[in-house]
N, C-alpha and C positions, 0 to 999 in steps of 0.2 A: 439565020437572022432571028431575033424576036417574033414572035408569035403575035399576029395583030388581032384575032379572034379565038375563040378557048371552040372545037368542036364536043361535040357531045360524047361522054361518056356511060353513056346507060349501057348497062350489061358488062360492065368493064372491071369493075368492081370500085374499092377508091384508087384515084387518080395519087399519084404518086405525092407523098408529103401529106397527105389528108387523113385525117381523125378517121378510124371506123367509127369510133362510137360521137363521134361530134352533133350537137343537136341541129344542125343544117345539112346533115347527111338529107339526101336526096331532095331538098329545093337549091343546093345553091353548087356549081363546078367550084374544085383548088385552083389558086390562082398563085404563082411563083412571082417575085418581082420585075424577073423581066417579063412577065403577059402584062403588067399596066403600065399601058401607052396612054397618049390620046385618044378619044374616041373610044377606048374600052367598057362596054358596059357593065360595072363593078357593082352595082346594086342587086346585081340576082347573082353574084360569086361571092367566094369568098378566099380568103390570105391568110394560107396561116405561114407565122415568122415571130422569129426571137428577138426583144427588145436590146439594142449592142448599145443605146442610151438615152439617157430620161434630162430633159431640164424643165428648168423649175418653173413653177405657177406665176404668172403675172398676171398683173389687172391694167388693163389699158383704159386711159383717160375718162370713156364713158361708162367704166365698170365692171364691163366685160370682161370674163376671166380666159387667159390661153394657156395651153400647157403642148408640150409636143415630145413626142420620141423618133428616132430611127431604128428602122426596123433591118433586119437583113433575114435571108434565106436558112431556117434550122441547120442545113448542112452546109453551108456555104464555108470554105476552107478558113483556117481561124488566120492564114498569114497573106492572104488574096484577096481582098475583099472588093470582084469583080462593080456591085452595085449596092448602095444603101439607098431607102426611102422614107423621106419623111412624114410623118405621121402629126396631123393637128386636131387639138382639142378646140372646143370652144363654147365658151358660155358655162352649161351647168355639167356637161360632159368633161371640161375641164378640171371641175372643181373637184370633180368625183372619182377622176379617174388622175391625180398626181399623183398616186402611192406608188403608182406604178414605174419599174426599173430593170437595171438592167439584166439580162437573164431568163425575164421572164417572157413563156410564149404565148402569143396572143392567135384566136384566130377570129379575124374579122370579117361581116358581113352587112349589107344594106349601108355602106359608105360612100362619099363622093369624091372622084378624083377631078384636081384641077392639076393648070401650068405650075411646076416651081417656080416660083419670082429668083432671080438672080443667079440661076444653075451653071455651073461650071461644064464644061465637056465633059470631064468625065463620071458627072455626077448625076442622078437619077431626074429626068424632065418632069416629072408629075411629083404630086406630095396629094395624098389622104388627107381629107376632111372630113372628120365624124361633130356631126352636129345634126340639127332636126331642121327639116324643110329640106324642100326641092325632092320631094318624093323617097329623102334617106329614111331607112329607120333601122339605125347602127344596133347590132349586138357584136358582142364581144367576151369571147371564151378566154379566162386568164388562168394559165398553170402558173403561178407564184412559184417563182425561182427556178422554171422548168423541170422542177422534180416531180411532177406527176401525182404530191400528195397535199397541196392544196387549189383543186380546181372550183372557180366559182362562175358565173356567167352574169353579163352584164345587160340591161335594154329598159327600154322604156316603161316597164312593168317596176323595176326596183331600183331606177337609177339612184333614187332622191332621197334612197334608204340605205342605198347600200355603205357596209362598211370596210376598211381597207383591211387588208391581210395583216395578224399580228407579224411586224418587222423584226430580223435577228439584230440585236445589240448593236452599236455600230462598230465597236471593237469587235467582235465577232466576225462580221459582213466583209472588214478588212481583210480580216485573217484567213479566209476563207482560200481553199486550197485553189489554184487558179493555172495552168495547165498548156490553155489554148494560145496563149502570144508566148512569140519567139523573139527576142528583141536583139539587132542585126550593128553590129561595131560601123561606126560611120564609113570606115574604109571600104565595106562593102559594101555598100548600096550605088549599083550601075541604075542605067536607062536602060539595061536591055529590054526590061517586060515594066512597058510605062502601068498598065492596069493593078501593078503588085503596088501593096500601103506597107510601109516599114514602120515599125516602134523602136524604138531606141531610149535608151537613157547614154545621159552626155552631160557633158558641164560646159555652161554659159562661160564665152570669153567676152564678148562684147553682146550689148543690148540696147535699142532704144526703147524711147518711153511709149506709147501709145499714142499715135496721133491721127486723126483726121483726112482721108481721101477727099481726092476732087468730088468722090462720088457723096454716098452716104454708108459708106464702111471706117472702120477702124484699121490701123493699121500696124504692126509690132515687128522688129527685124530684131531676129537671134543669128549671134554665130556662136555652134555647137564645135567641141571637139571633145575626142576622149582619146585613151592609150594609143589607138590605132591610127589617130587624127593629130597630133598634139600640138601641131602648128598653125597650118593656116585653116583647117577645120570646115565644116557648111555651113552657109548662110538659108536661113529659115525665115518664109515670109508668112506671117500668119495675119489674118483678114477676120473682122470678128464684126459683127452687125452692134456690138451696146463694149463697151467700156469696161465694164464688170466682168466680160468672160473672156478679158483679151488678159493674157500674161503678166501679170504686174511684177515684173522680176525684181529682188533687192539688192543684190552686188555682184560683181564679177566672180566666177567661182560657181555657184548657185547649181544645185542639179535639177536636170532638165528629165522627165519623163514622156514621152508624146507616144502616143497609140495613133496609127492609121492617117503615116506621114505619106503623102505621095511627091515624087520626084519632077521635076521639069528643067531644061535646059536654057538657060540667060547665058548670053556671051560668052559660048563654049564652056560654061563653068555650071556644075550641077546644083539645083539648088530646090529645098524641099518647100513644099505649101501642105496646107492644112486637107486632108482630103474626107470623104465621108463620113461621120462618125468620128472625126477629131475627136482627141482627148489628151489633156495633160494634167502632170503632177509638177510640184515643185519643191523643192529641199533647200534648207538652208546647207550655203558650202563647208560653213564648217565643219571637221570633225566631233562627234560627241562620245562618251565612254560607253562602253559595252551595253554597261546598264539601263542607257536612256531609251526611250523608244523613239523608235524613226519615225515622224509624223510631218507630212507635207505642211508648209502655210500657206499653199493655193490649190486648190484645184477645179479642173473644168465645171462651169454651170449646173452638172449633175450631183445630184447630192451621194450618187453611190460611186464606189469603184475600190477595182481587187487588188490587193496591195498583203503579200506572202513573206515568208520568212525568208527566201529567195530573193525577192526584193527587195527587202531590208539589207540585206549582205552585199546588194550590188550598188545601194546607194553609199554603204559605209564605204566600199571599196573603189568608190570614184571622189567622195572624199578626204580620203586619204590620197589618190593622187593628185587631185589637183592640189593641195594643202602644198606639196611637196613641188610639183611641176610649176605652178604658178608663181611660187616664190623663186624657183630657178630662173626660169625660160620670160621675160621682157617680150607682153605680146602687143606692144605697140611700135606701129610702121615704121622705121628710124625717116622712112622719105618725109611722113605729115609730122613727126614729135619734133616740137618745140619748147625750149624752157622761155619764160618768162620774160628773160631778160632778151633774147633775141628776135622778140614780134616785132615785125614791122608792118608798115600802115598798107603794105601792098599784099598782107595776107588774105585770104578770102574763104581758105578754110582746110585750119592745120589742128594738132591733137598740142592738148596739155595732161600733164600729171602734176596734181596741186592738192594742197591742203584749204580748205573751207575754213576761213575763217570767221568768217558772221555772212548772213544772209538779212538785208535790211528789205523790206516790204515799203518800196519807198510809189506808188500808182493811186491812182485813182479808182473807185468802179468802174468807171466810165473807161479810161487809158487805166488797165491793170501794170503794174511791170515791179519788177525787183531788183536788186543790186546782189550781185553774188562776189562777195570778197575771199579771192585765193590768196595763196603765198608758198613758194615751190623754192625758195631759202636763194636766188637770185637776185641781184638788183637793176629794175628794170626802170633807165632812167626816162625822163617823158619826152613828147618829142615836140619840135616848134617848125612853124613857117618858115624859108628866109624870106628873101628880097624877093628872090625868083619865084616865089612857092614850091619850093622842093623841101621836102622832110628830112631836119636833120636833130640828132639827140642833143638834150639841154641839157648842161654839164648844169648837176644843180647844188651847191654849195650845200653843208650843214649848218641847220640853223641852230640858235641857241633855244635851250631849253626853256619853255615860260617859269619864271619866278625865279632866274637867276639874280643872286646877289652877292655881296663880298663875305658873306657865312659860309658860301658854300664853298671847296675847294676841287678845280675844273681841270684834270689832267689834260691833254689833247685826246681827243676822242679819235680810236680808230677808224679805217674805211669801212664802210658800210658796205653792208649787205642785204638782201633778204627784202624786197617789196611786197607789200599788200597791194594788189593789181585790183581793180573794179569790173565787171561783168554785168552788162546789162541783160536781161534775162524781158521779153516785154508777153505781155499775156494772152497773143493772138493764137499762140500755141499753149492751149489753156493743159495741158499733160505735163508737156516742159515744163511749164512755170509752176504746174501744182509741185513736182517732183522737188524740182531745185530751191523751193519756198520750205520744204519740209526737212532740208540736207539740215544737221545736227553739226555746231561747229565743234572744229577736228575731224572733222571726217577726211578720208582720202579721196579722190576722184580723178578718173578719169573722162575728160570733156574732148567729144571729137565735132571736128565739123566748127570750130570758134572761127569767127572772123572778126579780125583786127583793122578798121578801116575811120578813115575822116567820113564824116556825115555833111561834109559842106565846106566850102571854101572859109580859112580863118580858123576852125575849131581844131579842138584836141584831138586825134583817135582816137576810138571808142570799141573795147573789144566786147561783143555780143554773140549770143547765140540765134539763129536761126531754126527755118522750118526742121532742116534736117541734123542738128547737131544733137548729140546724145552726151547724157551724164550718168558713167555709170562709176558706183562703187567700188572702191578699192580694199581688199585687206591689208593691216597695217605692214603685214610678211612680205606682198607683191612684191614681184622684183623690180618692176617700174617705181613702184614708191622707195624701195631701197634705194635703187639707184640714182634717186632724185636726193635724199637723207647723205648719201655716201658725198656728192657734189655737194650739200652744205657744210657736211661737217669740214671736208676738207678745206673750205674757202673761210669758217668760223674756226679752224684750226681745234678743235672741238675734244681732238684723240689728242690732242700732243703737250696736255695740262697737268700740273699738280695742283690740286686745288685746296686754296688755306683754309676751306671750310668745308664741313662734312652735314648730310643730312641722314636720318633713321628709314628714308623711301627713295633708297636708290634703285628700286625697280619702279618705280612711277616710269611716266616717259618726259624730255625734257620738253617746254616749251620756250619759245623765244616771247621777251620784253612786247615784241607788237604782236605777238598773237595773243600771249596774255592781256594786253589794251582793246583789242581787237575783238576776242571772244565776247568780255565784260560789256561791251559798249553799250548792247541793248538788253540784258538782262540783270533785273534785280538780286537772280539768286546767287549765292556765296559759290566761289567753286576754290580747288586747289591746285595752286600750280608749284614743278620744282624747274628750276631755272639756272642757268649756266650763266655767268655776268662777274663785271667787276665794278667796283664803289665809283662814281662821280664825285660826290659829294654829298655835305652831312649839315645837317641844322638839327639846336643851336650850337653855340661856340662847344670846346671841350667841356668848360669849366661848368657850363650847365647842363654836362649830361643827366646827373643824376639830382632827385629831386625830393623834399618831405614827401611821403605820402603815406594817408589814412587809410590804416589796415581795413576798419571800420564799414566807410562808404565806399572805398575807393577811389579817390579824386587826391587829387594834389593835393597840399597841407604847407604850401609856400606862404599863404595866406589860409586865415579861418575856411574852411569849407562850412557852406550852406546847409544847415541840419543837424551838422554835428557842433559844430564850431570847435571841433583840432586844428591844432596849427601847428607849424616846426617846435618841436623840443615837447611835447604833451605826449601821454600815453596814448599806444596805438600808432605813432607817425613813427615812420620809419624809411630811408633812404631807396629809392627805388629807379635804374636808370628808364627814363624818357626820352628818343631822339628819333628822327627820320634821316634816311638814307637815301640818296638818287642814285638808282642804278643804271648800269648801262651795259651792252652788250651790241651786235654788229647791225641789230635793229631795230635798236632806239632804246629810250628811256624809260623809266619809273620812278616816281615817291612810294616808299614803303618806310610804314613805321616799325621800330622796335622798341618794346616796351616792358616793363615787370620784370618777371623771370625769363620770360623768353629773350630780354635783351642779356641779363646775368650770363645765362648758357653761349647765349650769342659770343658776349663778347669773352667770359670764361674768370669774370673778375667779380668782385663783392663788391655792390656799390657802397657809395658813402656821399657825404655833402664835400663835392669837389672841392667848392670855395673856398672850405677849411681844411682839408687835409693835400698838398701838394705833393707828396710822394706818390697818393691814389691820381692825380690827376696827372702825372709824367708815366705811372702803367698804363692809363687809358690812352694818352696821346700816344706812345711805344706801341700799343695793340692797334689802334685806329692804324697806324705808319705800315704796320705788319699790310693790314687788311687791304692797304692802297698803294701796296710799291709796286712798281714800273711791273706792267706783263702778269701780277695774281689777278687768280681766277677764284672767284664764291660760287660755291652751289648752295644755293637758298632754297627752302621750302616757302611760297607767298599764299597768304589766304586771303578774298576779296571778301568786301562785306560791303553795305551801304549804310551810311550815318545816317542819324535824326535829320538831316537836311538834306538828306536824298542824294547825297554827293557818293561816288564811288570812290572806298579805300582799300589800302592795300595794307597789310601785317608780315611781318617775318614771325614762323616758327617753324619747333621742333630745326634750328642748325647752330651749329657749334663751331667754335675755331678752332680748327685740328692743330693738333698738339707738332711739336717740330719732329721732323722724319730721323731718327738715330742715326749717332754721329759715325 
C-alpha cells in the first residue's frame, strides 16, 4: 500500500529519485507521489517530479493570480501513468512561476498539501499548494526542459526578481524529437488494466457542442473511429471545469489527438474519459499538400506540446482516410435518419442531414432563441388539426407568384419540391445556440436529437432542438450529404436535361430558386449563384425589349436623360436590350434582370429598336419560344446586389443560348 509516513534515512545515503547535489540535501527526505496522503507532513520533505503539464495564468475576480501543473514521477512509465498530481500556484508565486512547462523537473520543498476538490477514483486525492503562510516557505529547484544544463532555484529570497528561462522557438518546441507516447488503434484498448491511460489519434464521426452539467462542469461527447474502428467506433466523454479548454470541434471528419485517455464501462460498451494529465490536439479533416505544414487549431490550455515529423505523417494519413471513408461509408443510424418530408409531430428525437439556409437571430436578451432554416431537397408539407385533433398533412395548393400580370406568360408550373423547414434553436443551451448562430449559410449538417412536436393544443408543429441534440458539420463529399443531393436530383430530374443555355462556371455548385431567396434574405452583400430553372415569364411585351440608350451616362435615352440630355436618334444612344425574366424551378421562383450586353450574349442577337425593325422582333420572339418550350431547362449564372432603395435584386450573367446540337 502507500506509505503514510517517510521513516528516516540518515546514513543511507540519497533515498532513491533524490538529487545528490540538491540544496535541501540533508534538511529535507524525497518524497514519490504516492508518499502524499493526508496528513503527510510535506513541509520538512521534499518531491522531486517532472512537469507532464502547464496551464495557463489567470486572474480571478479579486486579482489574485493562479497558475497550476501536474506533476508525475521522473521514472514513471511513459504508456502507464499509475498517478498524476496537481500542483497550484498562487498570488505572486503564480505570476512568477508560469514559464514553466512541460518536461521540466521540479524539486520541491516547504509546500502545503490540501484535499483535491472534485477527484476522480483514480485520480490523485491531494493537490500541492505553493504560496506563503500557514508556516510554508516554498523553494523550488527547476531543471528547464530536464536537460540538466539550465538549473536555477527558486524561494523567497529572488522570487520577485526572478526571470524565466530563455524559451526554444515555438516551431522548434514543436518539432522537438518526442519518443515516450505510443499511441494505441482504438480496436485495441480493453479493460483489462483499468490504471493504463491510452493516446490515440482518430477522427471525429460525431460531436456535440459543449454544454452545461447538473453540476458545475462542462461537458463534450466525441465518437472516435479510425482504420481499425471504422464503424461504430468509441464514445468519449470529456468534463472540463471552463469552456475554453473543452474541445471545440469544427466538422465531422476532424482529427482527434488525446494523450492519457483512461477507459470505463457504460452499458456493456467501453467508453473512454479524460484521465490525469489529459491532453488534446486538433486538426482540420481536410487533406492538405505535402507542402503545407500540419498545425493544429486547438489545443489543450497548455501552451506547450510535442508534435514530430512522425506525427505529422500519422495526421496526413488519417486524413486521407477519412476524406475517402467518410465519403463512402453513411455514418448515420438509418433507425433515427429522417428526411424532411417524413417528420411527424410524434417524433421526439430523430437525426436530419440538411443544408443551412439562413440562420435568422430572431430573441430577445431576456428569451435569447434563433430560427435555423434547412432544406434537404424534399417537400415537407405542414400539418393541421381535424375535428378529432388528430394530425394530418395539408395538401397546400401553389399559389400565384406576387406581381403577376397579362405581360407575363405562365406555363403550368411543375410539382414541387424541396421545403425550407424552420428550426427553433432557444438559448437556454447557450453552446448550442452559440454554435448554430454562427453555421454560415450552405453549409452541410448533420442535426441529431431534433424533435418535431405540437407545443399546445391548435398550433403548428414546431421542430426544435433540445438539451441534448448536437449540430455537426458536414463535408460537401459525405456520403449522407450525397445521398441526400442523389434523392433531389432524382425527384428535380436534374441528370436527365439538355440544357438551352450554357454558363463559363460549370464547376461552381448548383443552387436552387429558394436557397438562392433564402440565403439573400438577411444579408446586404452581393453573392453568385448558378442555377438550374426554366423561364415563367418575362416583362415588358416583346416589342420593348430593346431600348435607346446613352453610351454616355448609361441610362435610357427613350426620353432626354438628366445631365446629359441624349435622347433616341443623338449621338451616343444606341439600341440596348432591357428585360426581366421569372424564373422557375421545383422550389419556387425569381425576378431576374437582363440587361446590356449580358442580355446580347443572353439572348445571342444584336439589338435594335424593335418598334421599327419586325424581322428583329419575330428573331427575338423565335428565341424567347426556343428559351420557353414545354420541358427546356436554362442554366443561368445569377448575381444579387441591393438598389439605392435597399430592395434586393437579382442580374443574369456570363450565360449564353447554346447553339443547336448537330444534325
Amino acid at each position: 500500500g502507500r506509505a503514510k509516513t517517510m521513516s528516516s534515512n540518515k546514513g543511507k545515503g540519497p533515498k532513491r529519485g533524490a538529487d545528490p547535489d540538491d540544496s535541501t540535501k540533508g534538511s529535507a527526505a524525497m518524497l514519490k507521489l504516492a508518499d502524499i496522503t493526508p496528513g503527510v507532513d510535506v513541509l520538512s520533505m521534499s518531491l522531486r517530479a517532472v512537469v507532464s503539464m502547464s496551464y495557463r495564468l489567470t486572474t480571478q475576480d479579486n486579482g489574485e493570480h493562479h497558475f497550476s501543473v501536474l506533476l508525475r514521477d521522473v521514472d514513471a512509465p511513459p504508456n502507464a501513468i499509475p498517478i498524476e498530481l496537481q500542483m497550484v500556484f498562487t498570488g505572486l508565486w503564480a505570476k512568477q512561476c508560469s514559464f514553466l512547462e512541460d518536461r521540466d523537473i521540479l524539486t520541491v520543498s516547504g509546500v502545503g498539501v490540501e484535499k483535491a476538490p472534485n477527484c476522480e477514483v483514480d485520480d490523485h486525492p491531494c493537490r500541492l499548494v505553493v504560496a506563503f503562510g500557514q508556516g510554508r516557505d516554498p523553494k523550488i529547484k527547476v531543471d528547464s526542459g530536464g536537460h540538466g544544463t539550465n538549473v536555477f532555484s527558486i524561494d523567497s529570497s529572488n522570487l520577485s526578481t526572478i526571470q524565466p528561462p530563455q524559451k526554444l522557438p515555438a516551431a522548434r518546441k514543436r518539432a522537438r524529437k518526442e519518443d515516450s507516447y505510443v499511441h494505441t488503434r482504438l480496436a485495441n484498448i480493453t479493460l483489462s488494466e483499468p490504471s493504463t491511460r491510452y493516446n490515440v489519434y482518430a477522427v471525429i464521426a460525431s460531436f456535440s457542442q459543449p454544454r452545461s452539467t447538473k453540476g458545475t462542469d462542462m461537458v463534450t461527447t466525441l465518437t472516435l473511429i479510425d482504420p481499425s474502428m471504422p464503424s461504430k467506433g468509441l464514445r468519449v466523454l470529456l468534463f472540463h471545469k471552463r469552456l475554453e479548454h473543452c474541445p471545440q470541434v469544427r466538422a465531422v471528419g476532424d482529427v482527434f489527438r488525446a494523450h492519457r485517455l483512461q477507459v470505463k464501462e457504460f452499458n456493456n460498451e467501453l467508453q473512454l474519459q479524460a484521465g490525469g494529465g489529459f491532453a488534446f490536439l486538433l486538426f482540420n479533416g481536410q487533406p492538405v499538400p505535402p507542402t503545407d505544414e500540419i498545425t493544429p487549431y486547438q489545443s489543450s490550455p497548455s501552451d506547450s506540446f510535442s508534435f514530430n515529423d512522425h506525427d505529422a505523417k500519422t495526421v496526413r494519413e488519417l486524413q486521407e482516410w477519412a476524406a475517402t471513408h467518410l465519403a463512402q461509408a453513411p455514418m448515420s443510424n438509418p433507425t433515427y435518419l429522417r428526411r424532411l418530408e417524413a417528420l411527424t409531430p410524434s417524433d421526439d428525437s430523430v437525426d436530419v442531414v440538411c443544408k443551412v439556409c439562413r440562420v435568422i437571430d430572431t430573441g430577445s436578451p431576456v428569451a435569447p432563441f434563433c430560427t435555423l432554416y434547412v432544406w434537404d431537397g424534399t417537400t415537407a408539407l405542414p400539418w393541421t388539426r381535424d375535428s378529432d385533433g388528430k394530425w394530418q398533412r395539408q395538401l397546400q395548393p401553389p399559389q400565384a407568384p406576387p406581381g403577376e400580370n397579362s405581360a407575363v406568360r405562365a406555363p403550368p408550373p411543375p410539382g414541387g419540391t424541396g421545403s425550407v423547414v424552420p428550426i427553433i434553436v432557444k438559448g437556454h443551451d447557450t453552446h448550442l445556440y452559440d454554435s448554430v448562430r454562427t453555421l454560415p449559410a450552405g453549409a452541410w449538417v448533420k442535426i441529431r436529437g431534433l424533435v418535431f412536436n405540437d407545443s399546445g393544443p391548435g398550433t403548428q408543429p414546431a421542430a426544435r432542438l433540445v438539451y441534448n441534440s448536437q449540430v455537426n458539420r458536414l463535408a460537401e463529399a459525405n456520403a449522407d450529404v450525397t445521398a441526400c443531393l442523389q434523392h433531389y436530383r432524382a425527384v428535380a430530374k436534374l441528370d436527365a436535361v439538355v440544357c438551352v443555355t450554357s454558363t463559363c462556371h460549370g464547376a461552381a455548385p448548383l443552387s436552387t430558386l429558394k436557397e438562392v431567396a433564402a440565403m439573400d434574405q438577411e444579408s446586404t452583400k452581393p453573392s453568385q449563384y448558378r442555377v438550374r430553372c426554366s423561364i415563367k415569364g418575362y416583362t415588358p411585351e416583346l416589342a420593348k425589349f430593346a431600348r435607346a440608350w446613352c453610351v454616355k451616362c448609361g441610362k435610357s435615352a427613350s426620353a432626354p436623360c438628366p445631365g446629359c440630355g441624349s435622347a433616341e436618334g443623338a449621338d451616343g444612344v444606341c439600341a440596348k436590350f432591357v428585360f426581366a425574366l421569372r424564373l422557375m424551378d421545383p422550389t419556387g421562383t425569381l425576378d431576374t434582370i437582363v440587361c446590356l450586353d449580358e442580355a446580347e450574349a443572353f439572348l445571342g442577337l444584336r439589338p435594335t429598336i424593335l418598334t421599327k425593325n419586325r424581322a428583329a422582333l419575330l428573331e427575338v420572339a423565335a428565341r424567347m419560344d426556343k428559351l420557353m418550350a414545354p420541358g427546356a431547362v436554362l442554366e443561368v449564372c445569377l448575381r444579387s446586389y441591393v438598389d439605392a432603395n435597399n430592395h434586393r435584386r437579382y442580374q443574369l450573367f456570363d450565360t449564353i443560348c447554346s447553339p443547336p446540337p448537330p444534325s
